[in-house]
Backbone as a ProteinNet text record, in pm:
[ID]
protein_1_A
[PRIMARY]
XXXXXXXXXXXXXXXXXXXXXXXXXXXXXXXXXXXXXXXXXXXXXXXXXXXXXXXXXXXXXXXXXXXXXXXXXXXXXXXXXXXXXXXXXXXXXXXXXXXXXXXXXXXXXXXXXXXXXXXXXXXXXXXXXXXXXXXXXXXXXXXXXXXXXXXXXXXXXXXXXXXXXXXXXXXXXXXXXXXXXXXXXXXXXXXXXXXXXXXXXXXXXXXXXXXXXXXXXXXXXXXXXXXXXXXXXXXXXXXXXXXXXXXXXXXXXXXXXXXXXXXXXXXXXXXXXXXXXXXX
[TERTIARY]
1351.3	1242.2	1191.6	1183.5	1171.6	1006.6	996.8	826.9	794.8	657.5	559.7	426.8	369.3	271.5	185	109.7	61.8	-10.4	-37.6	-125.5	-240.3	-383	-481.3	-543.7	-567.1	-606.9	-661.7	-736.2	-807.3	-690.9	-610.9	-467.4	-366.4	-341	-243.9	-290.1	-182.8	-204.1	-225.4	-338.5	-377.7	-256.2	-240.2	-165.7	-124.9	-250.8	-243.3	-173.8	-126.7	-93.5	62.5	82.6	238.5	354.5	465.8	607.4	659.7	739.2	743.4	847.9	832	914.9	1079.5	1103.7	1255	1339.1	1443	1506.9	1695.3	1689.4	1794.5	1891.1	1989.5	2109.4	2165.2	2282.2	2334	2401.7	2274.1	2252.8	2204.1	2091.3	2017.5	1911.4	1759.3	1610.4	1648.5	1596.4	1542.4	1481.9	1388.7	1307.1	1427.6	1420	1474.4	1400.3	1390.6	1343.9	1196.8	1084.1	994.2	951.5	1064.5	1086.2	1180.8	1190.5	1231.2	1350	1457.8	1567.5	1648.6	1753.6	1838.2	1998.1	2047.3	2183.1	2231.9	2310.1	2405.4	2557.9	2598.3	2698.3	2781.4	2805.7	2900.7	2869.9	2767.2	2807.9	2685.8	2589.1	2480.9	2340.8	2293.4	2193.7	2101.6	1991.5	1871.9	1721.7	1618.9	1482.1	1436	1354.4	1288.7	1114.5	1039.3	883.8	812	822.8	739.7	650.9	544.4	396.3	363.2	414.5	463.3	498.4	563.2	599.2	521.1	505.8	480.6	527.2	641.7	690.8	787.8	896.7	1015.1	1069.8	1156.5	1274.1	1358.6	1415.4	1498.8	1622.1	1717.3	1840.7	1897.4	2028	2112.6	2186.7	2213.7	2272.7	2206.3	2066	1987.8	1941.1	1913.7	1893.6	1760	1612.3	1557.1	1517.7	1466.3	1420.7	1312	1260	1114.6	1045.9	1067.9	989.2	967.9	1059.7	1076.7	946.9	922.4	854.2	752.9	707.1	536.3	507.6	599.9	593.5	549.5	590.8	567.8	468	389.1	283.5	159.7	173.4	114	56.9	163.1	115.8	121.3	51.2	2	96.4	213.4	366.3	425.4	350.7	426	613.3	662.6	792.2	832.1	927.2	951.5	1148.8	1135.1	1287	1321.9	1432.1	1419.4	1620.6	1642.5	1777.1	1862.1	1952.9	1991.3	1918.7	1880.7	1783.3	1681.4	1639.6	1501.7	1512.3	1638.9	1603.6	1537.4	1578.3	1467	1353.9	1261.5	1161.1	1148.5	1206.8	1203.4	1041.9	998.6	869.3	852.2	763	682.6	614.9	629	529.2	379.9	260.2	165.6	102.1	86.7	32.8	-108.9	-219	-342.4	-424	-531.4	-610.5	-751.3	-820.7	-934.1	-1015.6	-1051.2	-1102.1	-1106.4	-1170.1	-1151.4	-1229.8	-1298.2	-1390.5	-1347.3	-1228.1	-1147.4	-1125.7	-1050.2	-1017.5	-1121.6	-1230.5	-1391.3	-1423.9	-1428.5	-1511.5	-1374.5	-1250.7	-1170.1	-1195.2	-1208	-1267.5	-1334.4	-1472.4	-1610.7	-1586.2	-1523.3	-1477.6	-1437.1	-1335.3	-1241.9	-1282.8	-1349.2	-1449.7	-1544.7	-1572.5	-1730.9	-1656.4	-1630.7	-1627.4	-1684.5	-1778.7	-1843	-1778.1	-1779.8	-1704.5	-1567.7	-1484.4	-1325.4	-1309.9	-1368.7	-1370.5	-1412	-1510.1	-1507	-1416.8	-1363.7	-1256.9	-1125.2	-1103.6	-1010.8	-995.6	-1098.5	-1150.7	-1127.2	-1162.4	-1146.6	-974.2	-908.3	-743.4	-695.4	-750	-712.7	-756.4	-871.5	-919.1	-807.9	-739.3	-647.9	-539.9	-470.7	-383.9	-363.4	-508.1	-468.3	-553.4	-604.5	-663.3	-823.8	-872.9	-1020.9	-1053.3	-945.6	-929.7	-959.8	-960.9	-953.8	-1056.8	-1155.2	-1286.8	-1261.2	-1321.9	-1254.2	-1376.6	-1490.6	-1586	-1674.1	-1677.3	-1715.1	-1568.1	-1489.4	-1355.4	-1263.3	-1264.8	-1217	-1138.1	-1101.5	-1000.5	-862.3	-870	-766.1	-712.1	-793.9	-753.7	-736.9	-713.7	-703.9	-568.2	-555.7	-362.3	-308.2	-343.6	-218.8	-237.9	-332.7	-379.9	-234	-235.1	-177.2	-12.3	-9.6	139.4	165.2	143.5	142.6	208.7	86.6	85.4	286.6	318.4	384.4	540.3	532.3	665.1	644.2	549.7	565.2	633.7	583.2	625.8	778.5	870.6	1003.5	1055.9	962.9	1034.4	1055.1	917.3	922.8	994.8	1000.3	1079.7	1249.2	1322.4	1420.8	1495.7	1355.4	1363	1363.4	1267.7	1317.1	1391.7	1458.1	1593.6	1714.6	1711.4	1829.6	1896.1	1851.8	1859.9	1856.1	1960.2	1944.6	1852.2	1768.4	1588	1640.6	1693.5	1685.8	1558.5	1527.7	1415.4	1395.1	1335.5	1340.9	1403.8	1510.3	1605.1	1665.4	1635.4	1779.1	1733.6	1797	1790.1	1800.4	1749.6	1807.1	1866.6	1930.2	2045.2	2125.3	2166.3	2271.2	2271.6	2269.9	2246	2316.2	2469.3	2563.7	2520	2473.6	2447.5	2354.1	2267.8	2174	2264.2	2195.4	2254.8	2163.6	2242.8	2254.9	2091	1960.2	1859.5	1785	1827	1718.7	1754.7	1904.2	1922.4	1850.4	1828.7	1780.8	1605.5	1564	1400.7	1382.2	1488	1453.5	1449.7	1526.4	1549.7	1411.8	1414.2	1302.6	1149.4	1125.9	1022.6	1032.1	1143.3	1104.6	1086	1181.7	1078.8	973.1	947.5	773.4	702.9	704	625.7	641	745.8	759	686.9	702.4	583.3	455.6	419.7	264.7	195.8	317.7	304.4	290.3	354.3	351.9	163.7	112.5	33.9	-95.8	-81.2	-199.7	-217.9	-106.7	-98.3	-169.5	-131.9	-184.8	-302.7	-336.7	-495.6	-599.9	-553.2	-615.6	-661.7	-560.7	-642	-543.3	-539	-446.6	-361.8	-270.4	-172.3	-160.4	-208.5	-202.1	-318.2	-444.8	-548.4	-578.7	-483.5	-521.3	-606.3	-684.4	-738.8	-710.3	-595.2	-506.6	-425.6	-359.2	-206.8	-251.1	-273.7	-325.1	-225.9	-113.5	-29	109.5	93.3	198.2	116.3	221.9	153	167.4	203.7	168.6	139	-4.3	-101.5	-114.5	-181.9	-267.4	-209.6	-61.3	77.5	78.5	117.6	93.1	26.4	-76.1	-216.1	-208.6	-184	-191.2	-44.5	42.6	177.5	168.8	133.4	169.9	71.2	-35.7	-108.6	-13.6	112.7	145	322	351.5	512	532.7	464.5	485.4	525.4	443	513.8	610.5	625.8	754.1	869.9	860.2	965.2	982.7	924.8	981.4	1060.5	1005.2	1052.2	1159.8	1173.9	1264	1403.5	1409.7	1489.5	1562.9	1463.6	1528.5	1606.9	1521.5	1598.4	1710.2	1733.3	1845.4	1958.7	1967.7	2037.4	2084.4	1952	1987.6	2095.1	2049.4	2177.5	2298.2	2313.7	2460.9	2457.4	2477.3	2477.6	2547.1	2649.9	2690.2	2628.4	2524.3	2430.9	2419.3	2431.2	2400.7	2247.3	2224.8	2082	1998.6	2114.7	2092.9	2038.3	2113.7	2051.5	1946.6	1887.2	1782.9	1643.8	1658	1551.6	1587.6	1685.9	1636.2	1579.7	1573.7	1491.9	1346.1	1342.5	1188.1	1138.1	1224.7	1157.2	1056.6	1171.8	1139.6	997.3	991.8	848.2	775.5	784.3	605.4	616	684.4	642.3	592.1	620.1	556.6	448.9	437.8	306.4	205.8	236.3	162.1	95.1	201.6	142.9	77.7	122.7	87.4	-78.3	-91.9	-208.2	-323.6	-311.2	-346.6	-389.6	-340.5	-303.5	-445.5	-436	-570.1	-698.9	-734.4	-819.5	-867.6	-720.2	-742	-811.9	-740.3	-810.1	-955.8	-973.3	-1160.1	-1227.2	-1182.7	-1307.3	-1273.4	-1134.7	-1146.9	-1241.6	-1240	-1253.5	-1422.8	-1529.3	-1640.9	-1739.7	-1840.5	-1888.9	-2068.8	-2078.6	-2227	-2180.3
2613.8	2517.3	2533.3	2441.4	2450.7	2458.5	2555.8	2610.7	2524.6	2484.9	2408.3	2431.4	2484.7	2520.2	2383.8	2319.3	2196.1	2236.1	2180.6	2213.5	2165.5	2227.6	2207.3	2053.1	1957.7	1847	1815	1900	1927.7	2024	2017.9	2049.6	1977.8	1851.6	1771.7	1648.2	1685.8	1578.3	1441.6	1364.4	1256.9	1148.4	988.6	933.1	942.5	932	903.6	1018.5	1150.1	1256.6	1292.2	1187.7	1232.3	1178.4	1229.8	1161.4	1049.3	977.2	822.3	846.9	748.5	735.7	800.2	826.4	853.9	821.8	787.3	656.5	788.1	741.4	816.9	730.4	732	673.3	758.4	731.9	831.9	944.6	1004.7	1093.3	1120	1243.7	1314.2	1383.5	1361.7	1453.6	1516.3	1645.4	1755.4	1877.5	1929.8	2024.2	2174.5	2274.7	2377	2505.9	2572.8	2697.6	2704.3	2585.5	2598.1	2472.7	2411.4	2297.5	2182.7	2058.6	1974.7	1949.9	1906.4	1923.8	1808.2	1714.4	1650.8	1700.9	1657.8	1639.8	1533.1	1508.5	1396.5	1396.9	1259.8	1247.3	1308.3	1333.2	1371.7	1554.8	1586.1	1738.2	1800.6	1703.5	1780.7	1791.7	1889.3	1983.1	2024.9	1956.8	1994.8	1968.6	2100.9	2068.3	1936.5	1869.7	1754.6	1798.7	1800.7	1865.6	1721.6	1656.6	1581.1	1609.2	1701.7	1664.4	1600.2	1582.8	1547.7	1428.3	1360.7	1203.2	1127.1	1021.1	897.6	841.2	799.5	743.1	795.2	825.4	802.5	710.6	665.5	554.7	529.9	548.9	576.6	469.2	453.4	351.2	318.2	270.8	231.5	420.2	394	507.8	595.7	595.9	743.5	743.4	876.2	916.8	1014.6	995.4	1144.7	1163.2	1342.3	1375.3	1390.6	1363.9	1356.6	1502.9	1604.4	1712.5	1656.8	1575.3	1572.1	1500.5	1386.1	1236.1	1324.1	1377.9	1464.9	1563.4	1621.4	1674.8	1605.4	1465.2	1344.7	1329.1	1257.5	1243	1341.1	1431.5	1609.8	1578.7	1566.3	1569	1423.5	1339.9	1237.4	1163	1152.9	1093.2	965.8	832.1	743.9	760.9	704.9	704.7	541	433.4	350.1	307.1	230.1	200.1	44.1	60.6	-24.9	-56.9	-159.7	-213.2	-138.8	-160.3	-80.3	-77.4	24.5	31.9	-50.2	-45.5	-78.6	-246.6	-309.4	-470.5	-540.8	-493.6	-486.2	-418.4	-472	-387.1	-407.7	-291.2	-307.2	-283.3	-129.8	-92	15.1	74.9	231.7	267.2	391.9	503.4	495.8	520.4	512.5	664.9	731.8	818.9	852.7	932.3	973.2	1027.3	888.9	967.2	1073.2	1063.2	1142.6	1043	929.1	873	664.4	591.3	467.2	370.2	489.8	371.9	296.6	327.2	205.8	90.1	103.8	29.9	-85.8	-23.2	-115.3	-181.6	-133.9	-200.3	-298.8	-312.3	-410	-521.6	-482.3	-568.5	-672.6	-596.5	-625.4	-718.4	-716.6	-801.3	-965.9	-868.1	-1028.1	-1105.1	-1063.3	-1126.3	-1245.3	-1193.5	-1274.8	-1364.9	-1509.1	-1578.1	-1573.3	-1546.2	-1486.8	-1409.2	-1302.7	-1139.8	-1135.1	-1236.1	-1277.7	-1326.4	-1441	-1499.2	-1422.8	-1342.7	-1270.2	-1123.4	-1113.5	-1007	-1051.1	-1200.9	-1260.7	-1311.9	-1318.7	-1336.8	-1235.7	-1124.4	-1034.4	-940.1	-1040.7	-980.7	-1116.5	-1227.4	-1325.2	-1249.8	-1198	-1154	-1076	-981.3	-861.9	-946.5	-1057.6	-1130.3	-1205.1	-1248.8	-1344.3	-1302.2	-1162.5	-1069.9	-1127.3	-1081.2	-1130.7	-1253.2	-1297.5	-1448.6	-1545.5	-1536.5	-1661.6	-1644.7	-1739	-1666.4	-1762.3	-1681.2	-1730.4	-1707.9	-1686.2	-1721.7	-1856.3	-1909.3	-2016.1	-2125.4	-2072.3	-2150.5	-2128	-2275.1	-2246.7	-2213.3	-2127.4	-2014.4	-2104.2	-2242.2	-2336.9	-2339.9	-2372.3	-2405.5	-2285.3	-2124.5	-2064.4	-2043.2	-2031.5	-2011.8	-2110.2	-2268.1	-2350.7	-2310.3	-2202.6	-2146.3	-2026.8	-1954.1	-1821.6	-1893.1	-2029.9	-2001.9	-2083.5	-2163.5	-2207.5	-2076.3	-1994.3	-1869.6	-1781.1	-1758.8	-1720.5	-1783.8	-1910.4	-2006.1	-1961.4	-1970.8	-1941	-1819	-1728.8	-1576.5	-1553	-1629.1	-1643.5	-1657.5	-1776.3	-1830.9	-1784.5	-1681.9	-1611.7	-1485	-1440.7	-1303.2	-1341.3	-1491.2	-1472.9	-1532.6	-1568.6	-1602.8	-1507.7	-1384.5	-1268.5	-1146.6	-1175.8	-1065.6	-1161	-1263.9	-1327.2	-1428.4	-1395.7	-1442.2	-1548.4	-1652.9	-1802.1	-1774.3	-1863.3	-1889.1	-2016.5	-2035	-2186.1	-2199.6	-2096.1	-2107.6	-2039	-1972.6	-1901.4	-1969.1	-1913.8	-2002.3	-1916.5	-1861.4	-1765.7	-1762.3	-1752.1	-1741.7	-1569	-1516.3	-1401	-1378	-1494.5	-1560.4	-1578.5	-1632	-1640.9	-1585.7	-1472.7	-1356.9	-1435.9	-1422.5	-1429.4	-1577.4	-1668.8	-1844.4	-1788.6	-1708.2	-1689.1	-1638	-1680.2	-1644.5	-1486.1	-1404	-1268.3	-1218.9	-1298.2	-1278	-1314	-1370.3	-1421.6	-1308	-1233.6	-1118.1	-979.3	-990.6	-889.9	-867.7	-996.6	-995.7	-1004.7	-996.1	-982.5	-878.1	-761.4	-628.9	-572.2	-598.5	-524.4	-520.2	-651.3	-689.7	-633.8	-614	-587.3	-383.3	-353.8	-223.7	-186.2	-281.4	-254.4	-299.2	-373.7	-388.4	-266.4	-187.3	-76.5	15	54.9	146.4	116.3	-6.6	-24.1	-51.1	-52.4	-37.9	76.2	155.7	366.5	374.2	336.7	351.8	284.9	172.6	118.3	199.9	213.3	285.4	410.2	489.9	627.9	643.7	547.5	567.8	491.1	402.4	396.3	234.9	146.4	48.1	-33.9	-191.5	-258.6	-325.3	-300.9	-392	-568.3	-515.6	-742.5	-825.6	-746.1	-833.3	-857.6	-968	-1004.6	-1101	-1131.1	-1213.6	-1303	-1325.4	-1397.3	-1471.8	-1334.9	-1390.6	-1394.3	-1492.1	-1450.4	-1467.9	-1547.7	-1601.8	-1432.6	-1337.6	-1253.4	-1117.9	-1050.7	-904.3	-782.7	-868	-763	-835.8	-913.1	-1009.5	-922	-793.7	-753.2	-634.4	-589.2	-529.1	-678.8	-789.2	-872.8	-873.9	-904.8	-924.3	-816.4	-709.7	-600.3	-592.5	-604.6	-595.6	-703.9	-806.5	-906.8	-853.5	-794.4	-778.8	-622.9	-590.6	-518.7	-550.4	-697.6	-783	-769.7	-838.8	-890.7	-716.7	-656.2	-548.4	-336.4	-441.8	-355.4	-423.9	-484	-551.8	-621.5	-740.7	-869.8	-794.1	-710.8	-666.5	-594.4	-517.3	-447.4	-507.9	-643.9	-728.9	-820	-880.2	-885.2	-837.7	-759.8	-637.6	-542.4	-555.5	-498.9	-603.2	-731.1	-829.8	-857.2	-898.9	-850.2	-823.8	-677.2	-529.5	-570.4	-580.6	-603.5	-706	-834.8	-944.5	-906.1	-832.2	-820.4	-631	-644.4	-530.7	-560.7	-439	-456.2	-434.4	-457	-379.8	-246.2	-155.8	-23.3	-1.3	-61.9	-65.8	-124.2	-228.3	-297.1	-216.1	-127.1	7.8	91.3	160.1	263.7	252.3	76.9	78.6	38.5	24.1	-26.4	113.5	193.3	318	378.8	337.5	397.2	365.2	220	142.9	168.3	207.5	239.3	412.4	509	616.3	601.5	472.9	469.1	405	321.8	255	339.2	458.8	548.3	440.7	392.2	296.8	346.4	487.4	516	610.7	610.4	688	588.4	444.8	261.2	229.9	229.4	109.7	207.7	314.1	386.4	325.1	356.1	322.1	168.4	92.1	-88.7	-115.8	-76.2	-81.7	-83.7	44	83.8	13.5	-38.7	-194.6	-280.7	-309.4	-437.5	-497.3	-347.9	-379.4	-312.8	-343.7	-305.5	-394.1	-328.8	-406	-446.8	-381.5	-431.5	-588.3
2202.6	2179.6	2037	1959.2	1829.1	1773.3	1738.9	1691.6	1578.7	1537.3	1404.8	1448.1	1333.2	1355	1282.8	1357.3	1299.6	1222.6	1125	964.8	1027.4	950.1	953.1	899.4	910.7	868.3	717	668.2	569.4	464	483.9	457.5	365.8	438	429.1	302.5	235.1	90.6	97.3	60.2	93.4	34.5	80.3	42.9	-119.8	-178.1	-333.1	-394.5	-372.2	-433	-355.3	-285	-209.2	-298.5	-280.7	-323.5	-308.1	-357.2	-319	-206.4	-164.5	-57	-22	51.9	91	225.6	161.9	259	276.5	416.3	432	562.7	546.2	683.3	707.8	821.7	849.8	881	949.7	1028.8	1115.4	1094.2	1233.4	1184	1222.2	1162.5	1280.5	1255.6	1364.4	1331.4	1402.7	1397.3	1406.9	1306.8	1324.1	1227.4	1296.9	1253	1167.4	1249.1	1198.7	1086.9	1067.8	974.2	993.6	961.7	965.6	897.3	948	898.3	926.2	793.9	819.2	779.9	900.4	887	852.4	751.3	725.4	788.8	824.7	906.5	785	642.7	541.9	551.7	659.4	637.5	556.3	502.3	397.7	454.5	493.2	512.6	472.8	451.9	379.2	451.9	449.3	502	416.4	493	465.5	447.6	328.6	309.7	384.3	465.3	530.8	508.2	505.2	467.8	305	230.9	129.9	50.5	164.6	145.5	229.9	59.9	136.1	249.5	324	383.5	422.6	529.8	557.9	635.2	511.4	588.7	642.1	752.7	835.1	863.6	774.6	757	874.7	894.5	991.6	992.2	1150.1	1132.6	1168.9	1211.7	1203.2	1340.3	1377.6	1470.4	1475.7	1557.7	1517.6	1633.2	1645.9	1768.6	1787.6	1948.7	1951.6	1868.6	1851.7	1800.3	1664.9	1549.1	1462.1	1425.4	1520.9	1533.4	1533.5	1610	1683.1	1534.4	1461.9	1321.1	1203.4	1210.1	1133.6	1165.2	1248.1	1343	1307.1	1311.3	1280.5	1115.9	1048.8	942	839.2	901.1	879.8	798.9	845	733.1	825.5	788	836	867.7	933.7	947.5	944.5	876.4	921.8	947.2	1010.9	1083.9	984.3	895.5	764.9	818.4	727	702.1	610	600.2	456.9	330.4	305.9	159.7	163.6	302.1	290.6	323	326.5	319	399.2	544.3	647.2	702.7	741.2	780.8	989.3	1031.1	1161.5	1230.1	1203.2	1316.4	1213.7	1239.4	1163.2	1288	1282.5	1365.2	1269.5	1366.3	1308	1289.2	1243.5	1186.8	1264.3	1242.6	1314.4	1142.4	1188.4	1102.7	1135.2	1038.2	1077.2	1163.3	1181.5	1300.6	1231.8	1306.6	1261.8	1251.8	1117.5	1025.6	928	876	782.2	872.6	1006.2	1101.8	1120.1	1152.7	1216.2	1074.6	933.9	842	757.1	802.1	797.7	838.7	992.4	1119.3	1053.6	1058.2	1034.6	893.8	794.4	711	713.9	786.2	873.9	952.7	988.7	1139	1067.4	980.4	929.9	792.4	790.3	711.5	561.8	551.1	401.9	341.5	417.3	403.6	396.1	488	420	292.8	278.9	161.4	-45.7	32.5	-94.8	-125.4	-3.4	-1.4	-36.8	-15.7	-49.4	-216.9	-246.7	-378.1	-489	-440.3	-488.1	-535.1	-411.9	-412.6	-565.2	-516.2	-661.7	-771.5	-777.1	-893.5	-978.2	-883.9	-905.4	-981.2	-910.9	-927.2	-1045.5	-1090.9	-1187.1	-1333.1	-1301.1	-1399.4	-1451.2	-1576.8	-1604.1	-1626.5	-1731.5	-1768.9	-1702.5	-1511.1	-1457.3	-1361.8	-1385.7	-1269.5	-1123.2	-1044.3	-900.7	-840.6	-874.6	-811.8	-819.7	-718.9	-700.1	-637.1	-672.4	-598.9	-486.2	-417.4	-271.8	-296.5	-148.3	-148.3	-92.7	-111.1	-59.8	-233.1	-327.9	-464.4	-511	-499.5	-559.4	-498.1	-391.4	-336	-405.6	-450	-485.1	-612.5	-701.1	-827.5	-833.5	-732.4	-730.6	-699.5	-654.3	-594.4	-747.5	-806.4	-958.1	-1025.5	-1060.4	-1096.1	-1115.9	-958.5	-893.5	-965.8	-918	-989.9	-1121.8	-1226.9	-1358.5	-1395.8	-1339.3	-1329.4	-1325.5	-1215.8	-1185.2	-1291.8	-1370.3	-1495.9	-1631.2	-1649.6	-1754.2	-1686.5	-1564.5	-1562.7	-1613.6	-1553.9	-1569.3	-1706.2	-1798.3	-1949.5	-1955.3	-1973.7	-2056.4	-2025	-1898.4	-1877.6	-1898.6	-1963.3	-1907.4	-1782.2	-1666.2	-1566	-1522	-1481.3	-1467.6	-1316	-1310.8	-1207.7	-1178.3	-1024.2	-988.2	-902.8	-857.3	-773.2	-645.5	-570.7	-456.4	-285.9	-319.8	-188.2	-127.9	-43.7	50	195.1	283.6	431.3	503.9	518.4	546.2	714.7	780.3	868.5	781.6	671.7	616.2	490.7	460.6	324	207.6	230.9	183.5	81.3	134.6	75.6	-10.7	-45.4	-169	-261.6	-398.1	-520.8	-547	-671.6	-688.7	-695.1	-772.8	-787.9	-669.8	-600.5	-501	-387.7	-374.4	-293.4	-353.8	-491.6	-568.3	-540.1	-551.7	-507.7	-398.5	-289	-108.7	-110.3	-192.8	-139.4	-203.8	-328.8	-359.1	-326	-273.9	-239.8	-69.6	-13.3	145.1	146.3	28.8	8.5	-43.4	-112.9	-168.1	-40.2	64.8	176.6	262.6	260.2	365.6	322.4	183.1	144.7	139.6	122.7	116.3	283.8	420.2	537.8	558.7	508	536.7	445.8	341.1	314.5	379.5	395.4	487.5	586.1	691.6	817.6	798.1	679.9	713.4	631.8	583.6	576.4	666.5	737.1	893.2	872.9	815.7	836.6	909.5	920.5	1018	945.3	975.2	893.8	926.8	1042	1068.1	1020.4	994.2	989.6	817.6	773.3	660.1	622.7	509.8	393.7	366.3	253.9	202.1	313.1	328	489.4	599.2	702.6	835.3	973.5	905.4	1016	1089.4	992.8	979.3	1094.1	1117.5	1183.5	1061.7	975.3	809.8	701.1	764.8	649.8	597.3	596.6	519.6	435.4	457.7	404.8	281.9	302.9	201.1	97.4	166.5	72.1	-22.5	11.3	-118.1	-200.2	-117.3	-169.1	-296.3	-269.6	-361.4	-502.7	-454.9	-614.1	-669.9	-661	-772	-738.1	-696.6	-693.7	-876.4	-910.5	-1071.8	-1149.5	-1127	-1244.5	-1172.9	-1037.8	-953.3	-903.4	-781.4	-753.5	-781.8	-852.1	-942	-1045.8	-1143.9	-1269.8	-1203.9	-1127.6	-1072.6	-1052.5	-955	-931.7	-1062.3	-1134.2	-1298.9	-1387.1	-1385.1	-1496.9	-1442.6	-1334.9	-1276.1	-1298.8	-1267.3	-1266.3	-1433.8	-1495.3	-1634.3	-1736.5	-1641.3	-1683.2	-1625.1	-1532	-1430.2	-1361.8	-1378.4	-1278.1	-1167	-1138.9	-1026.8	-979.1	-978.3	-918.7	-769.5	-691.3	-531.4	-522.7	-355.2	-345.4	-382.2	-338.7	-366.3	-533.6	-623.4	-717.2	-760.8	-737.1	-745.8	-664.6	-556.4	-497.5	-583.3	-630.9	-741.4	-820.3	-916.8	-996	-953.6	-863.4	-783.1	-767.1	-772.2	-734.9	-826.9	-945.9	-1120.8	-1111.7	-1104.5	-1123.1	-1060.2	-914.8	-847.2	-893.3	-948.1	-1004.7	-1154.5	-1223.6	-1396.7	-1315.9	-1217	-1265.1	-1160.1	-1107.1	-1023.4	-905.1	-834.4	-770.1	-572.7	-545.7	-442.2	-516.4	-622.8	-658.3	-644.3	-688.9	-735.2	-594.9	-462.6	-370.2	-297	-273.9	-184.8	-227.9	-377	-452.4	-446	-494.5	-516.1	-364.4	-240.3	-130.8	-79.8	-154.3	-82.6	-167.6	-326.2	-392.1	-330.7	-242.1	-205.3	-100.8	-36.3	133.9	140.8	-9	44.2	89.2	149.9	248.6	222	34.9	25.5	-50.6
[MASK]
++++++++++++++++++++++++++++++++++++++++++++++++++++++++++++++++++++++++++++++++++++++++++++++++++++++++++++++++++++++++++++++++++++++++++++++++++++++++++++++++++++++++++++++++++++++++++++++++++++++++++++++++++++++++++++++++++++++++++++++++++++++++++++++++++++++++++++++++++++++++

């Protein structure tokens, strides 16, 4: 029976100070000798510091055991169940926090029309920087503001890497019918949502009850994801293509990776959170 001594709470490294994410296929997690351990189906063997990481991503191929899960769990380390390199986002284990007052003053946000609206306000603000004041404007004219916004962005990202921009078109039923950039900004963009799902989750708030997005069961994985698309996974997806037009996915997450460690973006998303979501 495999021993862990669960860490003390007051212990365990808060989101903002953990490792970025790590994504693994397969194999096999399991608890051994006190620690967490993967096997790879190629034979390679190494403890996993779970208290540590942001996230783990768990590829095609993987397998873990319940001790492993209750270890994860223990020490407050989302786990999520992803596509290859992240392209899909299946389910995440939810983590335990210290109790659920992020949870209630989300709520209490969302609930009250006033209190959406200027929380929603406040995510444009992020979006479209000082220059553009958004107070006083419906939050109907600031989305057809932000999706404006959005198309421009495509256009200057794939003016200045190079990149022919016909426009955002792909099916992900039929992968294969999208052209090389539009597979490049699915991948990167569906791992920047998995990590900012491992981060919502384990700091205790809901991932469905969004602002901005309300129709999704990860509005509010959105809503934040999208205020740091433009200078990770957009740039990520570009400039990969760029470099190598015939770049796979895998490459297009390594360099997404680069970018949420320059732009310290699991240190950003805790913080951007608690101004968004206050409640005087």
């Amino acid at each position: 029976m495999p021993i862990f001594e669960r860490p003390p709470l007051e212990t365990l490294t808060p989101a903002r100070e953990r490792w970025t994410p790590l994504y693994l296929e397969h194999g096999r997690i399991e608890v051994d000798d006190s620690s967490v351990k993967w096997i790879g189906a190629d034979r390679t063997v190494f403890r996993l510091p779970v208290a540590s990481l942001s996230v783990l991503m768990l590829g095609p191929g993987t397998t873990v055991t319940h001790a492993a899960m209750k270890v994860c769990a223990e020490s407050n380390t989302p786990v999520c169940w992803v596509g290859a390199e992240g392209l899909y986002f299946y389910a995440t284990g939810i983590a335990p926090t210290h109790d659920n007052e992020r949870a209630r003053r989300q709520a209490e946000l969302a609930c009250a029309p006033g209190k959406r609206d200027a929380v929603a306000r406040r995510m444009f603000a992020l979006r479209f920087g000082p220059d553009v004041p958004v107070e006083g404007v419906a939050i109907k004219e600031l989305r057809g503001m932000e999706g404006r916004r959005v198309k421009a962005l495509y256009a200057e990202l794939g003016a200045k890497y190079g990149v022919t921009w016909k426009g955002r078109n792909y099916n992900p039923d039929n992968w294969e019918l999208a052209d090389g950039i539009n597979r490049a900004v699915s991948a990167a963009n569906a791992a920047l949502y998995a990590l900012t799902t491992a981060v919502v989750c384990s700091l205790g708030y809901l991932p469905a009850l969004g602002f901005i997005h309300t129709a999704s069961m990860r509005a509010f994985v959105l809503d934040i994801a999208d205020i740091y698309k433009p200078e990770t996974s957009l740039v990520a997806a570009f400039e990969t293509l760029g470099l190598a037009p015939e770049a796979k996915e895998d490459d297009v997450v390594a360099r997404l990776k680069f970018h949420i460690e320059d732009r310290r973006l699991l240190a950003r998303i805790p913080t951007d959170i608690e101004k968004l979501l206050v409640t005087g």
